[in-house]
PAZAMI-542448 format. One record per residue: y, x, z of N, C-alpha, C, O in turn; residue in one letter. Coordinates in steps of 0.02 Angstrom, whole numbers, plus 50000, padded with zeros to 5 digits. Layout:
# PAZAMI-542448
YXZYXZYXZYXZa ...
END
This chain:
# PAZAMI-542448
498924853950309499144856650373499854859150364499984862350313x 500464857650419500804858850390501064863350481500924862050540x 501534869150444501404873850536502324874350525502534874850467x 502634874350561503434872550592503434876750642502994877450685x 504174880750633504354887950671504864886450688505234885550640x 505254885050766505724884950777506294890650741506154896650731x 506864887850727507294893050723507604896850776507724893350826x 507774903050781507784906350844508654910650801508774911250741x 509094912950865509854913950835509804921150836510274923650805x 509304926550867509334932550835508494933150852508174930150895x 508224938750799507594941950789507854951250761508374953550737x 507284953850778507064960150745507284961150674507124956850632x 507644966350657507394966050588507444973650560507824976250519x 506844976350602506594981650593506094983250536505554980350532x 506304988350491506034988250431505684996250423505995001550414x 504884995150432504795001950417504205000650363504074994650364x 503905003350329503705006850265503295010750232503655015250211x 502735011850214502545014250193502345011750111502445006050092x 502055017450065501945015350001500925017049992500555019650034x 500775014449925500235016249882500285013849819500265008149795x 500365019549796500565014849720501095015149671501215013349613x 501435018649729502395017149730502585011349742503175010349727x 502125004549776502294997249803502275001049868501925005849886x 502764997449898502885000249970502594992850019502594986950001x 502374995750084502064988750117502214989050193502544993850213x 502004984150243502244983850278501864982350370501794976650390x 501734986450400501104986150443501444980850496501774983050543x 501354972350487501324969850537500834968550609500814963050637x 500564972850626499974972050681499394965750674499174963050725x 499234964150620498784959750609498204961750619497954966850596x 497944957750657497174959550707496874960550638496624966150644x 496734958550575496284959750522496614965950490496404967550434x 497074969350517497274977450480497534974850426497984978850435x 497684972050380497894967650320498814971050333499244969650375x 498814977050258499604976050271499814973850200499484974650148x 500544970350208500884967550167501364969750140501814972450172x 501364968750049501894971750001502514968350029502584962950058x 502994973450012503734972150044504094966649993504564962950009x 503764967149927503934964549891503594961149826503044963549811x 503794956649790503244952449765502924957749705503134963449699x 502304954449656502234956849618502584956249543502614950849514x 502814961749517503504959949463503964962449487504354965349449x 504124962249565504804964849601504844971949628504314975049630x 505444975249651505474981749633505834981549714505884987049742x 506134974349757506314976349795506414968049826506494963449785x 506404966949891506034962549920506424954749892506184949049888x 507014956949877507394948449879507264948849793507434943349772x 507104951649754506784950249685506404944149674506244941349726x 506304942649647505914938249632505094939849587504604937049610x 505034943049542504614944449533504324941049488504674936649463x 503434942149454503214939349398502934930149422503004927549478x 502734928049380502634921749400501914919949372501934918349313x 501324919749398500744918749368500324912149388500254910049446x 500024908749320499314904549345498854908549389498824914649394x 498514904149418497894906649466497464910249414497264907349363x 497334915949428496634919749384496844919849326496414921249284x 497604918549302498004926549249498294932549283498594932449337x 498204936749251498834942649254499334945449217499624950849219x 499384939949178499984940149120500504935349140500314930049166x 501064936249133501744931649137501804927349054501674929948999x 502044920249066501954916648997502534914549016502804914749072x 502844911048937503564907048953503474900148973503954896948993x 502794897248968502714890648999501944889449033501484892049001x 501804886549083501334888249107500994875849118501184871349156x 500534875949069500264869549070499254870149070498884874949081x 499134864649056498264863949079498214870448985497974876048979x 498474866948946498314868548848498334876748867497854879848844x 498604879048890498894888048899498514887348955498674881648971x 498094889449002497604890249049497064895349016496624892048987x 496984900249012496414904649010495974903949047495544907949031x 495804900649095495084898449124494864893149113494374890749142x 495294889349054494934883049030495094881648960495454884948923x 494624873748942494574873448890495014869148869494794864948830x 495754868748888495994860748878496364858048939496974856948940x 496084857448972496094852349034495914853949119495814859749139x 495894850149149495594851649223494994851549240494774853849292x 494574847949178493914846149188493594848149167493004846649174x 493914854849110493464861149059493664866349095494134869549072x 493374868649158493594873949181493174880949154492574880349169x 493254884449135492514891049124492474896249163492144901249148x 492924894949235492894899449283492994898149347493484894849363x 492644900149384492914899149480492674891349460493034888549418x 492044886949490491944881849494491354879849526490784882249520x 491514875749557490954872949630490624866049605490164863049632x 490964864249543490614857049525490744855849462491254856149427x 490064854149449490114852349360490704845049335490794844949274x 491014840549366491304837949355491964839449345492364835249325x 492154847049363492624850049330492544855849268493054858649250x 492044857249243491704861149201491244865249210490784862549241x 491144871249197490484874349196490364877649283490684882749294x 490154876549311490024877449362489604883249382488994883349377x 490184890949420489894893749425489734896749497489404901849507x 490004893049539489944895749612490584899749644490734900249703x 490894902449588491334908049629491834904849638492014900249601x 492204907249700492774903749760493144908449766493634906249796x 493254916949750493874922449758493654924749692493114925649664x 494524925849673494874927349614494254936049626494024938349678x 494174938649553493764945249547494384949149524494934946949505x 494154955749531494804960849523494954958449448495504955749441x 494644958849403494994957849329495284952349308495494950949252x 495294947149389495824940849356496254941249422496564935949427x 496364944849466496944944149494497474947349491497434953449493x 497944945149486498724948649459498994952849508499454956049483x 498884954349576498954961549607498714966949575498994971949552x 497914964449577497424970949555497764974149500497984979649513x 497844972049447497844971649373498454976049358498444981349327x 499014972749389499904974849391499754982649452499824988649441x 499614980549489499854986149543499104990049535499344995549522x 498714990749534498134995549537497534994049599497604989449639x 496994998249601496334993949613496374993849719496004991749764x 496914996549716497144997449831497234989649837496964986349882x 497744986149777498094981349795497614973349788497034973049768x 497904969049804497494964249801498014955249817498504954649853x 497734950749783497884943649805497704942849875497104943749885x 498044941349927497684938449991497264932249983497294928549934x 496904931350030496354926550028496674921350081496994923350130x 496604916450072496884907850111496754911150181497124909050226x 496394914950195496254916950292496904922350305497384921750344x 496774926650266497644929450260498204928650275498604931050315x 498184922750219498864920350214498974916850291499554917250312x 498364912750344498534911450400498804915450441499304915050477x 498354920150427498494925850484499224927850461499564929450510x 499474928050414500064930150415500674926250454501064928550497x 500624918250419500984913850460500994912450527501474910450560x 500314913850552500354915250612500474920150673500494918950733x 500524924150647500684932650676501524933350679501844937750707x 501734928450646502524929650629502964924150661502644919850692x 503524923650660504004918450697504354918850629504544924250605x 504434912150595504894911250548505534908150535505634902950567x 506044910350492506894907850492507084907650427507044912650392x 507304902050404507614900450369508314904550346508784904450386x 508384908250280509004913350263509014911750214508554910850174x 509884910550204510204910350158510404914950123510604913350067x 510414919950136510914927450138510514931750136510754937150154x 509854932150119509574940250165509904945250134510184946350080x 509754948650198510254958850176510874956350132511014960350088x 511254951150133511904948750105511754950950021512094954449983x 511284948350014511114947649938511304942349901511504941549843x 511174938549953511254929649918510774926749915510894920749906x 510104928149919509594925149906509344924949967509274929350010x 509194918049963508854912349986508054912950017507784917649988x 507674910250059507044911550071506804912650157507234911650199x 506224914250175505874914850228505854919550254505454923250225x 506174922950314505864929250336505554928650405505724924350446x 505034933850417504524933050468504634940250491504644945550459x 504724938550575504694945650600504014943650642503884938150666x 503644949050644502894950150676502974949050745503474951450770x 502604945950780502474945050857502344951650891502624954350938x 501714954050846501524961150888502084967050876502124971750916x 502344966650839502564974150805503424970850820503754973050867x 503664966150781504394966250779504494967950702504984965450674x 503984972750660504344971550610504394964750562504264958850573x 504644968550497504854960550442504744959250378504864963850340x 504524953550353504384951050309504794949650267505134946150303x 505164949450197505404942950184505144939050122505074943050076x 504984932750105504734931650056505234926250016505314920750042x 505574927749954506084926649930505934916149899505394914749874x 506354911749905506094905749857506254905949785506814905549758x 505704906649761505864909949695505414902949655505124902649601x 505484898949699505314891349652504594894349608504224898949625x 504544889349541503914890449509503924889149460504334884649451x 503574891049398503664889749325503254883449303502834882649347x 503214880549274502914875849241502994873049149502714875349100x 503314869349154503304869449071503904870949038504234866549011x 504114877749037504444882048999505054883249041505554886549025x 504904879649107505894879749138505404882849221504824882049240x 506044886549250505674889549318506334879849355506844876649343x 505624880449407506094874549478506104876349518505694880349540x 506744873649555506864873149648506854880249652506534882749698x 507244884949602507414890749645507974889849678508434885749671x 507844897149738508204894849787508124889949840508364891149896x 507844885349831507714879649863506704880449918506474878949973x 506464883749852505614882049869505334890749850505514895149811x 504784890049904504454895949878503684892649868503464887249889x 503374897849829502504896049824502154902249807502344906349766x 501614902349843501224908649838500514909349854500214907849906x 500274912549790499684911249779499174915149836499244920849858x 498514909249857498224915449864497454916149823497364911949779x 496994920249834496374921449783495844918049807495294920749803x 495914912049835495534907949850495584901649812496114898549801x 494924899849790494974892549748494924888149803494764890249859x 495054881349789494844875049815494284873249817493964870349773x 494074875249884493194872049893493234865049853492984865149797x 493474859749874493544852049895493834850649820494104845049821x 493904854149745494404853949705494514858249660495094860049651x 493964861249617493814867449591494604868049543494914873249539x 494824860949507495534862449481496144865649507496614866749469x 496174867849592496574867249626496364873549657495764874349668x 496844878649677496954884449717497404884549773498004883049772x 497134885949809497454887049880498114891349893498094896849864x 498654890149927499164891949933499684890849977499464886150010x 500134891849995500814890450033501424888550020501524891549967x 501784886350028502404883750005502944883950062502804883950122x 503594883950034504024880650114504674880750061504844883750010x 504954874850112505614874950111505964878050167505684881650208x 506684876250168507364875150220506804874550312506724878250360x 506554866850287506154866150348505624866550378505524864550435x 505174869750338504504869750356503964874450320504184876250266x 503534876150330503054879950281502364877450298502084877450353x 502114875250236501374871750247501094874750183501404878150143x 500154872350179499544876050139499444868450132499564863350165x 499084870550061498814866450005498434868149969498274874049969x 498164863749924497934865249872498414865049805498824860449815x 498514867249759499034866949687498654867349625498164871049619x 498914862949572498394864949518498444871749487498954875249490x 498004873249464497764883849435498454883549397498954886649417x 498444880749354498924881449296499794884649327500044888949291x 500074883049370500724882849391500574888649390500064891749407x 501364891249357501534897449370501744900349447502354899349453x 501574902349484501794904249568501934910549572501834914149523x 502244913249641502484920549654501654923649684501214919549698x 501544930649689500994934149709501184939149753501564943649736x 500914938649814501214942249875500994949449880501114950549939x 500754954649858500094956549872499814959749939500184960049988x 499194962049941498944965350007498554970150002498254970249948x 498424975050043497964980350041497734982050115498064981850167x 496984983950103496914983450191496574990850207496164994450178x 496994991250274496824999250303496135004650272496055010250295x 
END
């Protein structure tokens, strides 16, 4: 599915705030109460970039492949965690990341949390999104979303993705995890991406290192 936001020549960019944690977050009027970190996890302030994790680590690595995967044995098809079908390994039913493998929980403390793939809709959809080159004349690059109901703002930086020992397409790409596995694809976790033109959901394999948005709800 892929969802396309006109660009619009001025928006809101009303920024208000609150913290838990000392992560500060951000009440966009989302009918599910769901509010959002201002900034990623790893980051200290929104155009940061932040840590870069496999699905269901909470550790940062310098290269992120199937061999280095802590939920498996090897490969895509030795999985020993989160799995809907034995043809990807041990098959255990579970489909959301548990607090002791998600990298909100773990980093920020037990308020915070990975959003779940329904989330992450609701977020894209609650928001009108624009393409920035510049935010807050930082220089960096990325997506910001001001809320339909509220007016306030999002921004979520392209902080590209790690893979085998080199980060890509920063600047260029963002990706972000959420704590939902792949029904259809137990190797594969659910997520978001966007460029310049567009922002669409997928599935991605576990292993890639990605950005972590986090959430905490009322």
């Amino acid at each position: 599915m892929v969802l396309l936001f006109p660009s619009i020549q001025s928006f809101a960019q009303t920024h208000s705030s609150d913290s838990i944690g000392g992560h500060a977050y951000v009440d966009l009027g989302l009918a599910s109460g769901t509010l959002w970190a201002t900034c990623n996890v790893g980051a200290e302030r929104p155009e940061e970039f932040g840590g870069y994790f496999a699905w269901g680590e909470t550790a940062q690595k310098d290269s992120c492949n199937w061999d280095r995967y802590k939920l498996s044995e090897g490969g895509p098809a030795n999985l020993t965690k989160y799995c809907t079908d034995d043809f990807f390994g041990t098959s255990d039913g579970r489909t959301t990341l548990l607090p002791e493998d998600d990298a909100a929980t773990v980093n920020w403390g037990p308020r915070w949390r990975m959003p779940t793939y329904k989330e992450q809709q609701e977020l894209l959809k609650g928001c009108v999104w624009v393409w920035t080159d510049n935010y807050a004349g930082t220089g960096v690059s990325g997506r910001l979303g001001t809320s339909i109901a509220t007016g306030q703002v999002i921004f979520l930086p392209a902080a590209g993705y790690k893979g085998e020992g080199h980060l890509y397409s920063v600047g260029d790409f963002g990706e972000y995890w959420s704590s939902s596995l792949d029904s259809s694809s137990s190797d594969s976790a659910l997520d978001f991406s966007f460029v310049s033109g567009n922002i669409s959901s997928f599935g991605n394999s576990r292993y890639n290192g990605q950005s972590v948005r986090a959430v905490v709800v009322k």
